[in-house]
C-alpha positions as CSV (number, residue, x, y, z in Angstrom):
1,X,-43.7,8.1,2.9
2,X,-40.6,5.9,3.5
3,X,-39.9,4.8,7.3
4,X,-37.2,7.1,8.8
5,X,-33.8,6.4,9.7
6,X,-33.4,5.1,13.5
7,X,-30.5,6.8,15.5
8,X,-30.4,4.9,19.1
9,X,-28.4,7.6,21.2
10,X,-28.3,11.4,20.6
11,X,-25.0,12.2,22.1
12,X,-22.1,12.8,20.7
13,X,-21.8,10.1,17.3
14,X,-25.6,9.7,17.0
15,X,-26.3,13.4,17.2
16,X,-23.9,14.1,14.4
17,X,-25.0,11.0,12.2
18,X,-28.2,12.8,12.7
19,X,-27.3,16.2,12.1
20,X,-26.2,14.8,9.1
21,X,-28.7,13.1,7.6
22,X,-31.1,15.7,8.2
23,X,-29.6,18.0,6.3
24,X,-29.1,16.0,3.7
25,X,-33.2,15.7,3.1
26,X,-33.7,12.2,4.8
27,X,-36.2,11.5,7.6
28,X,-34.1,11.0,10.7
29,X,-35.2,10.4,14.6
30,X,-32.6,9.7,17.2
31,X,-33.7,8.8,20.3
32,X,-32.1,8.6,24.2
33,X,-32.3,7.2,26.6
34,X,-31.6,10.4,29.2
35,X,-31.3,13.8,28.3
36,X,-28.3,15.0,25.4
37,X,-25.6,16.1,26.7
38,X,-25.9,14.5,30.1
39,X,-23.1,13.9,32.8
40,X,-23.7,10.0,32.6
41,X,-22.5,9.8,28.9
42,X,-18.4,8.9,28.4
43,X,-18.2,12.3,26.5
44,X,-18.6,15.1,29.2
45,X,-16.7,16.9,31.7
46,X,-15.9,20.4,29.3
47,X,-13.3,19.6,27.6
48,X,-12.0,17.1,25.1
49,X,-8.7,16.4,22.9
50,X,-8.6,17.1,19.6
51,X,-5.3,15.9,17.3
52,X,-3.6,14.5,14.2
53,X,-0.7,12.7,14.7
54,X,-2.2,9.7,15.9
55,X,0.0,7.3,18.0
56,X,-3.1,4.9,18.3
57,X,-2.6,3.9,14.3
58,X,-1.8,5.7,11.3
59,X,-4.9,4.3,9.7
60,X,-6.9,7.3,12.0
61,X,-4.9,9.8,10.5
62,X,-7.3,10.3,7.0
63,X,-10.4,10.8,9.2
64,X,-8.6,13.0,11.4
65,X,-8.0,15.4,8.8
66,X,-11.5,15.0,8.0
67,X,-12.8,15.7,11.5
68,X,-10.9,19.1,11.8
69,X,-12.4,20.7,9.1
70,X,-15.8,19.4,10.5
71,X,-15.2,20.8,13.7
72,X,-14.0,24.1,12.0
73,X,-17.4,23.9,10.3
74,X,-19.5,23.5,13.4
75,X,-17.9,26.0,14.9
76,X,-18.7,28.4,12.7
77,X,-22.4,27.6,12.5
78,X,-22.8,27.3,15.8
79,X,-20.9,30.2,17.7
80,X,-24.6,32.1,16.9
81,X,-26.5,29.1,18.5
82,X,-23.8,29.1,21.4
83,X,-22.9,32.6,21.9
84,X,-18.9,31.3,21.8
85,X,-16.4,29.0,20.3
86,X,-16.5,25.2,21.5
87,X,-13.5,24.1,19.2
88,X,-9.9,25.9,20.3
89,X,-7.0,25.2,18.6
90,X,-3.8,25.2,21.4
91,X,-2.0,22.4,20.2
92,X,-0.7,19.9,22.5
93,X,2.8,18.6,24.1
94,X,3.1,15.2,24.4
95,X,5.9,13.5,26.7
96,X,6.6,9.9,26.3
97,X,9.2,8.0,29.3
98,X,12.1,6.0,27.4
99,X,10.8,3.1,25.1
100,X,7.2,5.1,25.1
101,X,4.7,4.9,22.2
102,X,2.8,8.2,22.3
103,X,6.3,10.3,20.8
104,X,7.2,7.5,18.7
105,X,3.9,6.4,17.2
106,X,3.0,10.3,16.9
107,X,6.1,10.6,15.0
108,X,5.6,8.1,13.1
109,X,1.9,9.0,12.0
110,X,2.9,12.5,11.6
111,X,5.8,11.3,8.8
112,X,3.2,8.8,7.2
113,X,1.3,11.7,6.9
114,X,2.9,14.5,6.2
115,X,1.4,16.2,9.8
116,X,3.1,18.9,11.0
117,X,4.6,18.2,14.3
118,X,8.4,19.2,16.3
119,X,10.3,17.1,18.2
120,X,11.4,18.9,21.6
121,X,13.4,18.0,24.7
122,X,12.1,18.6,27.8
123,X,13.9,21.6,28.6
124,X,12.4,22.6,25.2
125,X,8.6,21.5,26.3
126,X,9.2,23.4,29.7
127,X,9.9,26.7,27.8
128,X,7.3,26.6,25.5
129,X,4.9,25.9,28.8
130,X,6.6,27.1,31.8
131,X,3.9,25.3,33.9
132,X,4.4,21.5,32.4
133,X,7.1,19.2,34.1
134,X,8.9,16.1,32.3
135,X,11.7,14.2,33.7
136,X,14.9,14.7,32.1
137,X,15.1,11.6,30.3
138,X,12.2,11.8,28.5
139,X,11.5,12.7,24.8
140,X,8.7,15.6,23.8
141,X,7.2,16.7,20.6
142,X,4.7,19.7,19.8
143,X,1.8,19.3,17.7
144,X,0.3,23.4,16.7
145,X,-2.8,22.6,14.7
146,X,-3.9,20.2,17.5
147,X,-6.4,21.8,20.5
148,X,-9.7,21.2,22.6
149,X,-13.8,21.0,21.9
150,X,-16.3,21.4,24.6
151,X,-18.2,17.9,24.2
152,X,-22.0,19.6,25.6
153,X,-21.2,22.3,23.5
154,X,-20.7,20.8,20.6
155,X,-23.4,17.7,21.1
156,X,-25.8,20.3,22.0
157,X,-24.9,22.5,18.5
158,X,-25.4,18.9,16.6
159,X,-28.8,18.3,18.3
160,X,-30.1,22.5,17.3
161,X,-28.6,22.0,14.0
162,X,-30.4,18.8,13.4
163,X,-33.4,19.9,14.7
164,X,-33.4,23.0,12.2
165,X,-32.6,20.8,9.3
166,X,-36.0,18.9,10.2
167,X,-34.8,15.8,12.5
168,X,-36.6,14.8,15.2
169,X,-34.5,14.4,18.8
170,X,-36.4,12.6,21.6
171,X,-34.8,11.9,24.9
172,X,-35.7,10.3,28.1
173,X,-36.9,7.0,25.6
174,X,-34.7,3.9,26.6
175,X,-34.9,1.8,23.5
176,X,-35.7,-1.9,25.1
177,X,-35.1,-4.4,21.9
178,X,-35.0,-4.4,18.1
179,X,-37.0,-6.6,15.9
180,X,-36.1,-7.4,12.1
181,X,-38.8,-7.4,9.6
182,X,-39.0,-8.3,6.5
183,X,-38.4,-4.6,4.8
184,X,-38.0,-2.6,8.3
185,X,-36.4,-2.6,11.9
186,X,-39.1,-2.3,14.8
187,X,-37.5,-0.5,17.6
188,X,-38.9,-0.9,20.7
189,X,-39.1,1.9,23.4
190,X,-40.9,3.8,26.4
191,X,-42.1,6.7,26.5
192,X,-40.8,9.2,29.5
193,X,-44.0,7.6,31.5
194,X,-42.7,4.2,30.8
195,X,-45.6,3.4,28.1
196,X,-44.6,1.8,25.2
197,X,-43.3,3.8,22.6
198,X,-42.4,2.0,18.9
199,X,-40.7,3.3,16.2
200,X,-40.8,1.9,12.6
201,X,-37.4,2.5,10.9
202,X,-36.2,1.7,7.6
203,X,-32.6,1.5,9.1
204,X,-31.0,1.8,12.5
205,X,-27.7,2.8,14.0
206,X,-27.0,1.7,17.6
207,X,-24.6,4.5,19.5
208,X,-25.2,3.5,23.1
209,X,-22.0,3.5,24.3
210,X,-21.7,1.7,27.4
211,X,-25.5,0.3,27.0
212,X,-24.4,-1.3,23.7
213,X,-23.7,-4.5,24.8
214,X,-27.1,-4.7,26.9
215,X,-29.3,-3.5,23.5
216,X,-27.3,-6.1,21.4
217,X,-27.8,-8.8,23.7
218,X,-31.6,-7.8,24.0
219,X,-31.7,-7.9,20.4
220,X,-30.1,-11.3,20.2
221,X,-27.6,-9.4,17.3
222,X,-24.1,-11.2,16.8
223,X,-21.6,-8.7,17.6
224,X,-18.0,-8.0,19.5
225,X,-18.8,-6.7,22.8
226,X,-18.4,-3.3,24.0
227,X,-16.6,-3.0,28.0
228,X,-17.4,-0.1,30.3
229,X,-14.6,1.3,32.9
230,X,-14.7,3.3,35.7
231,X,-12.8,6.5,35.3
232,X,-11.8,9.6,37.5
233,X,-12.0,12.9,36.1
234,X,-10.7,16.2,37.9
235,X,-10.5,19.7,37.5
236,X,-7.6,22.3,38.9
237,X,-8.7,26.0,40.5
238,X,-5.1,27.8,39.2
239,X,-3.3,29.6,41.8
240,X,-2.4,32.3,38.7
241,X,-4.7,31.8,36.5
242,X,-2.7,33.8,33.7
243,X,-0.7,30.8,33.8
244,X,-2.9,28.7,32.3
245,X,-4.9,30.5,29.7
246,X,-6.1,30.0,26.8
247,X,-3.6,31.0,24.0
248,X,-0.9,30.9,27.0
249,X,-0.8,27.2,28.2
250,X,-1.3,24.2,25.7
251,X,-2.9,20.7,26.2
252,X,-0.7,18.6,27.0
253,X,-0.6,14.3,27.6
254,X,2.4,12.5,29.7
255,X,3.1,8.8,29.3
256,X,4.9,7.2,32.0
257,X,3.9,3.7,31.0
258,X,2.7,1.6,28.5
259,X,-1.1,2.1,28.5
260,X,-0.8,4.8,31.4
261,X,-1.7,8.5,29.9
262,X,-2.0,11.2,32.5
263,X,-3.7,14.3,30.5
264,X,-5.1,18.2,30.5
265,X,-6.3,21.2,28.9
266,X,-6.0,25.1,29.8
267,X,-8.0,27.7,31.3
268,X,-11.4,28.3,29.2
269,X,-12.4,31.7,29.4
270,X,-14.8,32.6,32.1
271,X,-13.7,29.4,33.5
272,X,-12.5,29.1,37.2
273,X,-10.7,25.2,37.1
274,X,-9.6,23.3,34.4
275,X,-9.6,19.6,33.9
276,X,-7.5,16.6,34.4
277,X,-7.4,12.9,33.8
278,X,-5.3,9.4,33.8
279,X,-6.5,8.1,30.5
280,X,-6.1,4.3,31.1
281,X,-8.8,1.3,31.7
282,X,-10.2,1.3,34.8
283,X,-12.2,-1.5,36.6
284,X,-14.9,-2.8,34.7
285,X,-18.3,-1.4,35.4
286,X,-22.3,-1.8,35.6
287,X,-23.3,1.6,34.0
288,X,-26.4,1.5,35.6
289,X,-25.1,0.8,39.0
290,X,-21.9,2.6,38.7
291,X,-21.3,4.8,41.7
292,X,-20.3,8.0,40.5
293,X,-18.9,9.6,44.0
294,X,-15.2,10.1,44.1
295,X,-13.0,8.3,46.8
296,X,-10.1,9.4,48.9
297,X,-8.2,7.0,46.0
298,X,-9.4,8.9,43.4
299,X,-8.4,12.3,45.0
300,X,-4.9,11.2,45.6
301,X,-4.4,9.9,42.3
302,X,-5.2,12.8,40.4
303,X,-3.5,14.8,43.4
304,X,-0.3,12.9,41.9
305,X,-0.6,13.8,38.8
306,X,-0.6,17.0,39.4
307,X,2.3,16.8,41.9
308,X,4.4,15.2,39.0
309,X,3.5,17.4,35.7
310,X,1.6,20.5,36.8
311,X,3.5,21.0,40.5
312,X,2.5,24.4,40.6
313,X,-1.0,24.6,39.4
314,X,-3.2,25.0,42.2
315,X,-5.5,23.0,44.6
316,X,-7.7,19.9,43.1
317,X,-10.6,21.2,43.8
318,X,-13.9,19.1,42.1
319,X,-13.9,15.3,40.8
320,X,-16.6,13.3,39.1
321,X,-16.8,9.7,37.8
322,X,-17.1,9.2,34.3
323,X,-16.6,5.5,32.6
324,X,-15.2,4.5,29.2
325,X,-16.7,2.5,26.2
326,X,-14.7,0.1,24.7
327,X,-14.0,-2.8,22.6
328,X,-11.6,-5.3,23.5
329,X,-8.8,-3.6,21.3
330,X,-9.9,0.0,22.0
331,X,-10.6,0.8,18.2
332,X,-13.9,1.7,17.0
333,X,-16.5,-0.6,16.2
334,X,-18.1,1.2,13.1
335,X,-20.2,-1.4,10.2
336,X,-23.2,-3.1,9.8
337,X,-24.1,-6.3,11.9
338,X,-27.3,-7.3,10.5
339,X,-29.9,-6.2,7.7
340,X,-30.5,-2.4,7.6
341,X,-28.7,-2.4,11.3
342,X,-25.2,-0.5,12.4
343,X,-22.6,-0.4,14.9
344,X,-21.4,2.7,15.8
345,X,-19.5,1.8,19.3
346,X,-16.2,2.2,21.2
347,X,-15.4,5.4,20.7
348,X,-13.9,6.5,24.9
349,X,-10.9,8.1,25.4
350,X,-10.0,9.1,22.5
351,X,-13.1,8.7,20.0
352,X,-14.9,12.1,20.7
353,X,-12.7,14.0,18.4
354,X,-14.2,12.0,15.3
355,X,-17.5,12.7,15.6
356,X,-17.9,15.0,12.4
357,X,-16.3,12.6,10.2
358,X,-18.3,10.1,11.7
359,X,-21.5,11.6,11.3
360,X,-20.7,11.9,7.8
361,X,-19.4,8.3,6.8
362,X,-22.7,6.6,8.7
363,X,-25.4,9.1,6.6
364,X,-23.3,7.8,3.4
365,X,-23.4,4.1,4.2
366,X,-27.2,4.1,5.6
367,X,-28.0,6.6,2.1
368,X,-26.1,4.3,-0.3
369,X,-24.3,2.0,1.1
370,X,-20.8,2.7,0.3
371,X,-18.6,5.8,1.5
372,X,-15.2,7.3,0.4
373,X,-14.0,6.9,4.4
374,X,-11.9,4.5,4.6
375,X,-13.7,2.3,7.9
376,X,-11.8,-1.1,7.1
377,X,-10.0,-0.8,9.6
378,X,-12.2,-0.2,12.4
379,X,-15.2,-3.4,10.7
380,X,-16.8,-5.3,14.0
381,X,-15.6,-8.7,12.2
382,X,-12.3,-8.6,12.7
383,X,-13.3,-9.0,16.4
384,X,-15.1,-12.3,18.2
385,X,-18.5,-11.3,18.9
386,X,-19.9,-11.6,22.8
């Protein structure tokens, strides 16, 4: 019997990639190093962005429209497994300050692409959500097929899913090193008592996020480094809740300066708060030493966020420390870096939302090699390695 494909990481890429594989017939085992979902992975926190028109790079765009029907897909399978819906379509506002590239380059991507999408002044953006704020001078567009996924949700659907289609998911199992061989990859692990714990695979694909550049380095594998970043997450109790429903209040992004995205989502149902964020790259960080209790800093910035775009919302009243994965130009680091070994890295802040199309192009390329996503753009060579 043939070695099985190696998935390092079973959050949110490597549970898909696995989820994928396995139900394709192929021998898959993915293995963590904590438990999936877990609140020390990039991808938590209850809520995550999905769109289309892509200010990032119009290259993202194809997969995009890939990823939504995946996410349509898994919602539908899963809703039985989950008792409810962790994909919502609200679409999203998006304001940009004059000279700003998240209206212009969604625009653009949107007319590249043919992505439905309408330009709005901010008096228009204010009256489609009474509850959002944008200074007069800014420009607005609305994007309707755009929304949010709940990230455990949706990595815990992947993991059941794969599990049913015959993959095998073991967590607490930090993977320690790789060694080549001449037909195989040896990965190297222990076991939740710490005993050694190898694995013979006929492939591997690395998804360790912020641990990347540790395995890689461990591994003695040439490849561009992956950076981890503090970042401040919070989350809103509503003053009127009715405000800020579901089906009532959209997601919604506002860029006041280059680099500088401050970010939300609605009410989910049964929900009591709802979450905010400053999507930009904080200090660089240990993740294994990263202290994850908020300051009085933190507090006050998210505090001003809110003052500025949500004045009326309510009282901050939870915040957590999550960090960021990414490479040194903040696109994804997806190809192979050595025989039968992959890089599937840099995917935080705004990766999550790929993760079906993902899945998919890695069980092609580890299957047969080749795969009708286009992933030029996003090769680890065009990139100096660490």
């Amino acid at each position: 019997m043939p070695a099985p494909y190696v998935v390092i990481g079973a959050g949110t890429m490597g549970s898909s990639i696995a989820r994928c594989l396995a139900e394709r017939g192929h021998g898959v085992v993915a293995i963590d190093q904590r438990q999936a979902p877990n609140a020390a992975s990039e991808h938590h926190g209850e809520a995550r962005m999905f769109r289309t028109a892509y200010y990032e790079h119009p290259a993202y765009v194809p997969l995009l429209r890939h990823a939504r029907s995946g996410w349509l897909d898994l919602n539908s399978r899963a809703r039985p497994l989950l008792g409810d819906d962790l994909y919502h379509e609200t679409g999203v506002i998006y304001g940009s300050a004059p000279g700003g590239e998240v209206v212009a380059g969604s625009l653009r991507s949107a007319g590249e692409h043919d992505v439905p999408i309408e330009p709005l002044t901010p008096s228009q953006a204010v009256a489609r959500c009474p509850s959002l704020r944008f200074p007069s001078s800014w420009s607005c567009v609305f994007e309707p097929h755009a929304g949010m996924i709940r990230p455990e949700a949706a990595v815990l659907a992947n993991i059941a899913l794969a599990r049913a289609a015959g993959a095998t998911i073991l967590t607490e199992q930090p993977v320690t090193n790789l060694t080549q061989g001449a037909a195989e990859v040896i990965v190297h692990a222990r076991s939740p008592a710490g005993e050694p714990c190898d694995r013979v695979a006929s492939q591997v694909v690395i998804c360790t996020g912020a641990w990347t550049s540790r395995l890689l380095r461990d591994a003695k594998l040439a490849a561009p480094p992956i950076i981890a970043t503090r970042q401040p997450l919070g989350w809103i109790t509503p003053a009127h809740p009715d405000r800020f429903a579901l089906g009532v209040h959209p997601c919604w992004a506002a860029e006041d300066a280059p680099g500088s995205l401050a970010y939300g989502f609605p009410l989910l149902p049964r929900a009591t708060a709802f979450r905010v964020a400053h999507h930009h790259l904080g200090p660089t960080i240990n993740p294994d030493t990263l202290d994850r209790q908020p300051t009085p800093a933190d507090r006050d910035h998210l505090r001003g966020i809110i003052d500025a775009y949500l004045p009326d919302a309510g009282s901050l009243t939870n915040l957590a420390i999550a960090h960021y994965s990414v490479s040194r130009d903040q696109h994804f680091l997806l190809g192979q870096i050595a025989p039968r070994i992959w890089l599937c890295a840099g995917f935080s802040g705004h990766g999550f939302k790929f993760a079906p199309v993902i899945g998919e192009a890695f069980a092609d390329l580890l299957t047969t090699g080749h795969t009708h996503h286009d992933l030029s753009f996003f090769s680890p060579s065009r990139l100096p390695s660490q």
